[in-house]
PyMOL CGO cylinders between C-alpha atoms (Angstrom):
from pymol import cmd
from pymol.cgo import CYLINDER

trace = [
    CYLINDER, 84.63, 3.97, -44.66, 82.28, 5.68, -42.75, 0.3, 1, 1, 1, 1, 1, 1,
    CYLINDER, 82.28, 5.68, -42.75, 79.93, 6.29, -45.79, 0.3, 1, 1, 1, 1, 1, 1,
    CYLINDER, 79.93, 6.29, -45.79, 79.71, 1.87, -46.03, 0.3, 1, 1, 1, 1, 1, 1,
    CYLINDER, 79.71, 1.87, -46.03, 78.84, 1.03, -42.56, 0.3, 1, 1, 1, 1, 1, 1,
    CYLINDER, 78.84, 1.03, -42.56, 76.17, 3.57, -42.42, 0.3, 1, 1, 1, 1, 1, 1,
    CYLINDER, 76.17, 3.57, -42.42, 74.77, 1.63, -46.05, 0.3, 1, 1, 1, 1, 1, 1,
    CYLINDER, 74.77, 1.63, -46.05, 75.26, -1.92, -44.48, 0.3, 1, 1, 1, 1, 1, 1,
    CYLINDER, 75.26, -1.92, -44.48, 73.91, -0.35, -40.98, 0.3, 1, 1, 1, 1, 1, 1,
    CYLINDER, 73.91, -0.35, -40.98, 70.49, 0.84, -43.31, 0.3, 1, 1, 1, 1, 1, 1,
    CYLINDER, 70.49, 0.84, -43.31, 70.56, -2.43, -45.36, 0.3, 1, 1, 1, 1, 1, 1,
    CYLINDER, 70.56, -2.43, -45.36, 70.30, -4.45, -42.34, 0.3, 1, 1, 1, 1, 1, 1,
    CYLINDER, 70.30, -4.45, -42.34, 67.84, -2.27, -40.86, 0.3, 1, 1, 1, 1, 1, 1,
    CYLINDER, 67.84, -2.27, -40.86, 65.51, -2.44, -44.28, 0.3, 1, 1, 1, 1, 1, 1,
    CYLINDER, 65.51, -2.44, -44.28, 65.90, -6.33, -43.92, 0.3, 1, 1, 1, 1, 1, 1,
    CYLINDER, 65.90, -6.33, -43.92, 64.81, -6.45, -40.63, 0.3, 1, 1, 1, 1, 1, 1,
    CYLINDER, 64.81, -6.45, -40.63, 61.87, -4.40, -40.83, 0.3, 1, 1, 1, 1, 1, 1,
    CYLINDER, 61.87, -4.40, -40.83, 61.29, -6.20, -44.20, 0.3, 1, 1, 1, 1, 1, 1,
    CYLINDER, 61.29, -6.20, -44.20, 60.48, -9.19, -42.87, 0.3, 1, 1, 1, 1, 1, 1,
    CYLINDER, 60.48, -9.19, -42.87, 59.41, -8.77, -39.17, 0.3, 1, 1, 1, 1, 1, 1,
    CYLINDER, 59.41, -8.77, -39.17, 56.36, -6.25, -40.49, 0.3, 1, 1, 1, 1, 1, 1,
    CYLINDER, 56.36, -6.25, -40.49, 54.52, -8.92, -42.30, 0.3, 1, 1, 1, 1, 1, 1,
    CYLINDER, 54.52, -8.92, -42.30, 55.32, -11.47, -39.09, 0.3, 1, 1, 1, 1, 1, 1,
    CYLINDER, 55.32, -11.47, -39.09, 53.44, -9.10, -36.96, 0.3, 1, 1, 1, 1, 1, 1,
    CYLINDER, 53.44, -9.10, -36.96, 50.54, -8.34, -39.37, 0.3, 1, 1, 1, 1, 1, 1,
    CYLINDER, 50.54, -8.34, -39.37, 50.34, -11.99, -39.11, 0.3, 1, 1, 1, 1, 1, 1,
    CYLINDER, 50.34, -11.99, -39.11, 50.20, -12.68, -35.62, 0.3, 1, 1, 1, 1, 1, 1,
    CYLINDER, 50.20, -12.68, -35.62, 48.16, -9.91, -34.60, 0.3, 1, 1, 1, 1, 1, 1,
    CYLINDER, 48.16, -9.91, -34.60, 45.39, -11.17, -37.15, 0.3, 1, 1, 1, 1, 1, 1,
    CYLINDER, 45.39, -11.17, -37.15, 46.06, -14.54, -35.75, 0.3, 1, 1, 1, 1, 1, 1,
    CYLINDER, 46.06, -14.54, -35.75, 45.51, -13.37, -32.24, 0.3, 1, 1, 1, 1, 1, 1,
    CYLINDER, 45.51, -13.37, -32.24, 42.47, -11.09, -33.55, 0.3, 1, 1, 1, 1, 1, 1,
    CYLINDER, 42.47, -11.09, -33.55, 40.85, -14.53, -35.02, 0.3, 1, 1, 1, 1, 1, 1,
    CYLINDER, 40.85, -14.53, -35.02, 41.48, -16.20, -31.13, 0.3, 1, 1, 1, 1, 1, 1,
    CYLINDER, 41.48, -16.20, -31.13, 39.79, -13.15, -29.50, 0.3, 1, 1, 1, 1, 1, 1,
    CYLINDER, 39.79, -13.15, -29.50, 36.77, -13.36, -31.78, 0.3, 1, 1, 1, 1, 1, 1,
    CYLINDER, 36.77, -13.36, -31.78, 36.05, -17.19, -31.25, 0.3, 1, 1, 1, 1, 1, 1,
    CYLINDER, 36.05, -17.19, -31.25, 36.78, -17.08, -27.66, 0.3, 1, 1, 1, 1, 1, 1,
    CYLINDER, 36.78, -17.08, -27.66, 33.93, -14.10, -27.42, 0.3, 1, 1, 1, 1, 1, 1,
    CYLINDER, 33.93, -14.10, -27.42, 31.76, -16.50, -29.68, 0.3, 1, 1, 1, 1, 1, 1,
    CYLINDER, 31.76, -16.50, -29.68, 32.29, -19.62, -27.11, 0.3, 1, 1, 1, 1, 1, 1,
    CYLINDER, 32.29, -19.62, -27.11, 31.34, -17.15, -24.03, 0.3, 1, 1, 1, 1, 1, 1,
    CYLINDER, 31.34, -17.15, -24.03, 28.23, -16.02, -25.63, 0.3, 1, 1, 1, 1, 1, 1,
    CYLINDER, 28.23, -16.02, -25.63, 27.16, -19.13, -26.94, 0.3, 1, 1, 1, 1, 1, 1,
    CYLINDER, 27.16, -19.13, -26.94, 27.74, -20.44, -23.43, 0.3, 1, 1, 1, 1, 1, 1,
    CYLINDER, 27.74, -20.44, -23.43, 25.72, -17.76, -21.48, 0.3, 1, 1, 1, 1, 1, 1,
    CYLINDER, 25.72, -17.76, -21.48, 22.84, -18.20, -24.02, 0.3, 1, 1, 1, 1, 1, 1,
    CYLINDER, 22.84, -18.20, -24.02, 22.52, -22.16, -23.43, 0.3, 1, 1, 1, 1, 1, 1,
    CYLINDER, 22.52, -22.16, -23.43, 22.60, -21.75, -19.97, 0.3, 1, 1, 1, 1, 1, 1,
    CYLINDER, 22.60, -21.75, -19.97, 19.87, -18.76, -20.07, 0.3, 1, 1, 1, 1, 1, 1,
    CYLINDER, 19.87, -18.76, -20.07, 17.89, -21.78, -22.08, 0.3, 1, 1, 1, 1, 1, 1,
    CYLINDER, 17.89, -21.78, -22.08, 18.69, -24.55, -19.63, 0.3, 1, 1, 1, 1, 1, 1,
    CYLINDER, 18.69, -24.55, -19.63, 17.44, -22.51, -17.02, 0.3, 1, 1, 1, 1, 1, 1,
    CYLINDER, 17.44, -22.51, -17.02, 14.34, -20.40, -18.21, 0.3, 1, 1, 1, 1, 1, 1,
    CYLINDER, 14.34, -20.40, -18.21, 13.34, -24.37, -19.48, 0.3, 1, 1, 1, 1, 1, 1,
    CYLINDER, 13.34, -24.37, -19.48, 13.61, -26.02, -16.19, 0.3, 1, 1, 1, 1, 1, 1,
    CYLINDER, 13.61, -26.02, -16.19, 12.49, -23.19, -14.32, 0.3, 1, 1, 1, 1, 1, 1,
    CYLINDER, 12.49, -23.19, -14.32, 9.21, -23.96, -16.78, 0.3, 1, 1, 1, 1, 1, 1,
    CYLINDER, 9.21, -23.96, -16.78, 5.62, -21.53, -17.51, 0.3, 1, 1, 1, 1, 1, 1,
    CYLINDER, 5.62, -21.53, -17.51, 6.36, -18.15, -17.01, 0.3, 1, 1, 1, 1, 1, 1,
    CYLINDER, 6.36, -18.15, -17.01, 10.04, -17.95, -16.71, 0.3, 1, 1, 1, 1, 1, 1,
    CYLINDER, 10.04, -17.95, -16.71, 12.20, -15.24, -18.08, 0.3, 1, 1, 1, 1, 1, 1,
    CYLINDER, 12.20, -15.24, -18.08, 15.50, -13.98, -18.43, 0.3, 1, 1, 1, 1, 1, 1,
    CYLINDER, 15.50, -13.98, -18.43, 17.11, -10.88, -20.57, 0.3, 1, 1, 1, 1, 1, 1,
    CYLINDER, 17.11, -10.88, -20.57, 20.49, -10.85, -21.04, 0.3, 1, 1, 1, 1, 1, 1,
    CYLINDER, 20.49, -10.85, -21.04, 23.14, -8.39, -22.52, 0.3, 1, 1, 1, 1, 1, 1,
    CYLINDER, 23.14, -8.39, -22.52, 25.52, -10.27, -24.99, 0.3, 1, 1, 1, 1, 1, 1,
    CYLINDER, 25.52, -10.27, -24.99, 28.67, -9.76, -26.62, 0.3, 1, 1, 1, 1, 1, 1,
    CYLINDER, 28.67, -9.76, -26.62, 28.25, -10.94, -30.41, 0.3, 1, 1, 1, 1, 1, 1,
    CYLINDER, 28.25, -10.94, -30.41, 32.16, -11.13, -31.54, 0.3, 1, 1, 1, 1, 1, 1,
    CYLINDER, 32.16, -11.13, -31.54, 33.43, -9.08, -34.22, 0.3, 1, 1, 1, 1, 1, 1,
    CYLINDER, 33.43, -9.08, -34.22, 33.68, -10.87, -37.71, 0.3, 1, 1, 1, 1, 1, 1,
    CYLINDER, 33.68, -10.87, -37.71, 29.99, -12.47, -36.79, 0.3, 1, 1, 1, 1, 1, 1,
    CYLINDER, 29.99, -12.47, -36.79, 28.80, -14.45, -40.16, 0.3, 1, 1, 1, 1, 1, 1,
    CYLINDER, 28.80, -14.45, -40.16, 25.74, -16.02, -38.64, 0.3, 1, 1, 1, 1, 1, 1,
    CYLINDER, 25.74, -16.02, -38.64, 23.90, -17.19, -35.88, 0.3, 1, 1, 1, 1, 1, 1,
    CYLINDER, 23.90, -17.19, -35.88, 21.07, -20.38, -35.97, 0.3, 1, 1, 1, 1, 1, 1,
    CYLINDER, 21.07, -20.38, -35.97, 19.54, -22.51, -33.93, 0.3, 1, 1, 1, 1, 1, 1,
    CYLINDER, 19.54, -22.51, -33.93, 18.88, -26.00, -34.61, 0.3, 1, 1, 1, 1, 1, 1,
    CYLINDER, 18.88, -26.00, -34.61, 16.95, -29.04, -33.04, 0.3, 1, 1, 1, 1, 1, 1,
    CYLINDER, 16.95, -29.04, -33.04, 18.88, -31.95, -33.17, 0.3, 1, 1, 1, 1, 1, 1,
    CYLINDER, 18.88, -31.95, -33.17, 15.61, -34.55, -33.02, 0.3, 1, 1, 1, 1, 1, 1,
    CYLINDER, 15.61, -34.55, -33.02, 16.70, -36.22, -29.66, 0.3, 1, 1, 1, 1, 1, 1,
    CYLINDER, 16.70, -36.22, -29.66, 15.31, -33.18, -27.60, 0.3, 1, 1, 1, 1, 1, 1,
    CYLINDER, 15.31, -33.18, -27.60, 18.42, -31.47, -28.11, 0.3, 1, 1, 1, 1, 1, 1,
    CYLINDER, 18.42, -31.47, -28.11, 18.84, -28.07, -29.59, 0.3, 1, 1, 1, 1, 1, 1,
    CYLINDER, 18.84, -28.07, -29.59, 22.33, -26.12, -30.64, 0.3, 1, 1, 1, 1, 1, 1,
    CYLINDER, 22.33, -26.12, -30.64, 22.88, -22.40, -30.39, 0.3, 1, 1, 1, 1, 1, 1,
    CYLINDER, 22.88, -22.40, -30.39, 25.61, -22.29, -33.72, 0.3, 1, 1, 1, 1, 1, 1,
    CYLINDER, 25.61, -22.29, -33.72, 27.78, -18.58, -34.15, 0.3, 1, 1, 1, 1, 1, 1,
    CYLINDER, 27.78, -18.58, -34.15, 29.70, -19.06, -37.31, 0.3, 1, 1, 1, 1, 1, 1,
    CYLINDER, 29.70, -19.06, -37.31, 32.48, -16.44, -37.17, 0.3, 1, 1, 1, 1, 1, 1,
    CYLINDER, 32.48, -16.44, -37.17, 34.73, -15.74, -40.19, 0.3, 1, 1, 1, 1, 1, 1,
    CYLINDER, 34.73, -15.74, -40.19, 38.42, -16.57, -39.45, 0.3, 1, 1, 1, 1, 1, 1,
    CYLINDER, 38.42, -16.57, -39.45, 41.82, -16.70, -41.34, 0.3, 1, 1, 1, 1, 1, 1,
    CYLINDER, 41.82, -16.70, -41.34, 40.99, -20.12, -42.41, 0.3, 1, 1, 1, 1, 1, 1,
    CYLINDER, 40.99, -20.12, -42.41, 37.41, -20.09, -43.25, 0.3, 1, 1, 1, 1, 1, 1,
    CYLINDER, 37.41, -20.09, -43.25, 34.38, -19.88, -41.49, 0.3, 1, 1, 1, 1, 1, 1,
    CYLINDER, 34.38, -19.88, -41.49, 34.26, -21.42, -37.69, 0.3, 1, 1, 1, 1, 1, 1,
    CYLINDER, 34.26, -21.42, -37.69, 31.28, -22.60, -36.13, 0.3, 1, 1, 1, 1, 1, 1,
    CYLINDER, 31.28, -22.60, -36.13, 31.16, -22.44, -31.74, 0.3, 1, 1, 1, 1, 1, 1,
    CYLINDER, 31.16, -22.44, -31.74, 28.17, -24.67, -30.95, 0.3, 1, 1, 1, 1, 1, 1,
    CYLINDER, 28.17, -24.67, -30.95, 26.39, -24.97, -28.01, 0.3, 1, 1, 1, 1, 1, 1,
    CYLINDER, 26.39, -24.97, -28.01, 24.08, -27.46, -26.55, 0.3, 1, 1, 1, 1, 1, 1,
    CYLINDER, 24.08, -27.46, -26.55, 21.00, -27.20, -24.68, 0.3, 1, 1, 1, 1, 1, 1,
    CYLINDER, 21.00, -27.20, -24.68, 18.80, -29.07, -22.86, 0.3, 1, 1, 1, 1, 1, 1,
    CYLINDER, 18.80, -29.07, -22.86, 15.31, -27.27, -24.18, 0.3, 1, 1, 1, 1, 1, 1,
    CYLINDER, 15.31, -27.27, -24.18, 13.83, -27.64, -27.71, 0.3, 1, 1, 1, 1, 1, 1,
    CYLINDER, 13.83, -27.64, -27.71, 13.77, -23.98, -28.85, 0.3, 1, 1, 1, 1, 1, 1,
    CYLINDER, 13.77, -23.98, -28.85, 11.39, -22.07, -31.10, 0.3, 1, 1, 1, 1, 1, 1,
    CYLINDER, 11.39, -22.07, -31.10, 13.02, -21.43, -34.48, 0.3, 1, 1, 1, 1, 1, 1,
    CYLINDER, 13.02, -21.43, -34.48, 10.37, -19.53, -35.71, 0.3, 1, 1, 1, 1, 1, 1,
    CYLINDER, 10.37, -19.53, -35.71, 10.78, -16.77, -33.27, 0.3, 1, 1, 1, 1, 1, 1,
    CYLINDER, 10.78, -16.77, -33.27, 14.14, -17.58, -32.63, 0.3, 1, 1, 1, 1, 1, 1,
    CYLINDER, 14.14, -17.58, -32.63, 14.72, -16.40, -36.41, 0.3, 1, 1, 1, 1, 1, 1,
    CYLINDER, 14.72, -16.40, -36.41, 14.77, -12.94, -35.24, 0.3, 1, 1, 1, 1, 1, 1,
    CYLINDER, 14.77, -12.94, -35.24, 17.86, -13.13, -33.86, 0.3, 1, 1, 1, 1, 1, 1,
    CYLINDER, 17.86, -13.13, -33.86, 19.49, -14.08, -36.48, 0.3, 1, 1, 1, 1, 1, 1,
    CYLINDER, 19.49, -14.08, -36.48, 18.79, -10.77, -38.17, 0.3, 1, 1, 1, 1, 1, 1,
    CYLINDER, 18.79, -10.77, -38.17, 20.65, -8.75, -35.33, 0.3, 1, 1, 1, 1, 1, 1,
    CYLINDER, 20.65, -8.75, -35.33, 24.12, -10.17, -35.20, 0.3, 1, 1, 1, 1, 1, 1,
    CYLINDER, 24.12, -10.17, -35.20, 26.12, -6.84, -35.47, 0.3, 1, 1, 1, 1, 1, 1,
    CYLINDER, 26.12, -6.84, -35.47, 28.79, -6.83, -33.46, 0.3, 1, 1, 1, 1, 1, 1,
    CYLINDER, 28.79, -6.83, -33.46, 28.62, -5.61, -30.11, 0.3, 1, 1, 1, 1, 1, 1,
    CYLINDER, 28.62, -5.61, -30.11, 26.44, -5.89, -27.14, 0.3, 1, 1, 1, 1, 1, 1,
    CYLINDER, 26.44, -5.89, -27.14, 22.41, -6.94, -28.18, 0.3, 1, 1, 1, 1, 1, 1,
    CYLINDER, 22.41, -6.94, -28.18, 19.90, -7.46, -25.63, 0.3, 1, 1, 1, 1, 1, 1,
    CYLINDER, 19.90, -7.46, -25.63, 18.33, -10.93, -25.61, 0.3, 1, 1, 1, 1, 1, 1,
    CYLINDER, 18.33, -10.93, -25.61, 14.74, -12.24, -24.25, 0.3, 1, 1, 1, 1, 1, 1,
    CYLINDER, 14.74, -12.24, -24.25, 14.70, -15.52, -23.12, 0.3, 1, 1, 1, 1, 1, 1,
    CYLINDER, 14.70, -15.52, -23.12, 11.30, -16.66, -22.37, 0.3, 1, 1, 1, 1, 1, 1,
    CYLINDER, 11.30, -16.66, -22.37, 9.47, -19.98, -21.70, 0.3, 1, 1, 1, 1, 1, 1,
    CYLINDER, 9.47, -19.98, -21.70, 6.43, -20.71, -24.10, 0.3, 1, 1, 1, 1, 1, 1,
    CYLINDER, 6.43, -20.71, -24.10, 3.80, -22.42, -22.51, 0.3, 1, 1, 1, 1, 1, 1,
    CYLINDER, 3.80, -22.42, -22.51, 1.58, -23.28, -25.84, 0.3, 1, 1, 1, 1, 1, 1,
    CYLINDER, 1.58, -23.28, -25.84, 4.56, -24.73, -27.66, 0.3, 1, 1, 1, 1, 1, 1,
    CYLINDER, 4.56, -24.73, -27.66, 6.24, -25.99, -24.65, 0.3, 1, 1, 1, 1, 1, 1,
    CYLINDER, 6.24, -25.99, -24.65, 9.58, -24.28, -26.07, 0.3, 1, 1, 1, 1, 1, 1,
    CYLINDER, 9.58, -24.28, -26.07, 12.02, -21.94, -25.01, 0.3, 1, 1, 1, 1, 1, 1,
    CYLINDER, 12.02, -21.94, -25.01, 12.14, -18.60, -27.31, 0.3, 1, 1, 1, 1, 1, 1,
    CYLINDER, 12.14, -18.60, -27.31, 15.08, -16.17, -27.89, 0.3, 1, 1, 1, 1, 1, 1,
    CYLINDER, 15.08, -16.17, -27.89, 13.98, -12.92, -28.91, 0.3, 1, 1, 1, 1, 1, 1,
    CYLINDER, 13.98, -12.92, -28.91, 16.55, -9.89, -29.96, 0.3, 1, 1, 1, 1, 1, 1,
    CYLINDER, 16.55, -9.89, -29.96, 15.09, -6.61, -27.97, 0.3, 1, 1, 1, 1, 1, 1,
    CYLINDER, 15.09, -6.61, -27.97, 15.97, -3.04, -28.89, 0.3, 1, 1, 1, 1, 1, 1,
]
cmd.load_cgo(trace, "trace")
């Protein structure tokens, strides 16, 4: 007797950890993919607002930041959206496909410099140089080592 509640006992216990293992893989990759967008969104927003306010502060304004780029990082651009607009876009790779965390700023910004950053989206902190242009009238964001 004591030989078959000790084999149900185990055979409950295989069930159990059977299906709750793959639950929790689950979940914490879940809760992995939240923690990597949410550090997307808070970068993206302390880099518009560095660009809001080097451009309104205007010619020779300057501010250098240290940012968190998100693990999982697929890309970084910047865009002008033709009505004076611009969008800083992270795309970070999630359990359902690619995400993109825009954000929108006030100043055009330079692409062409702007490009550079771009090629330095390891994960991890990266300094940033945020600068006001006075020839092109732009705001430029510059990866520093």
């Amino acid at each position: 007797m004591m030989g078959q509640a000790s084999f149900e006992s185990l055979t409950l216990l295989g069930f159990v950890i059977l299906f709750s293992v793959p639950l929790i893989m689950l979940l914490t990759s879940i809760s992995s993919d939240d923690a990597a967008v949410e550090q997307a969104k808070t970068t993206v927003k302390i880099l518009s607002d560095a660009v809001n306010t080097v451009y309104i502060q205007g010619s020779g304004s300057q501010k250098l930041l240290l940012v968190a780029y998100p693990q999982r990082l697929l890309n970084v651009t910047l865009n002008d959206t033709g009505s004076g607009l611009s969008e800083i876009t992270f795309t970070v790779n999630t359990q359902s496909g690619p995400t993109d965390v825009v954000g929108i700023t006030i100043a055009p910004v330079n692409k062409v410099e702007s490009d550079l950053l771009a090629g330095r989206f390891g994960a991890g902190l990266q300094r940033v140089l945020v600068y006001y242009d006075d020839v092109s009238d732009t705001v430029v964001l510059k990866a520093v080592d």
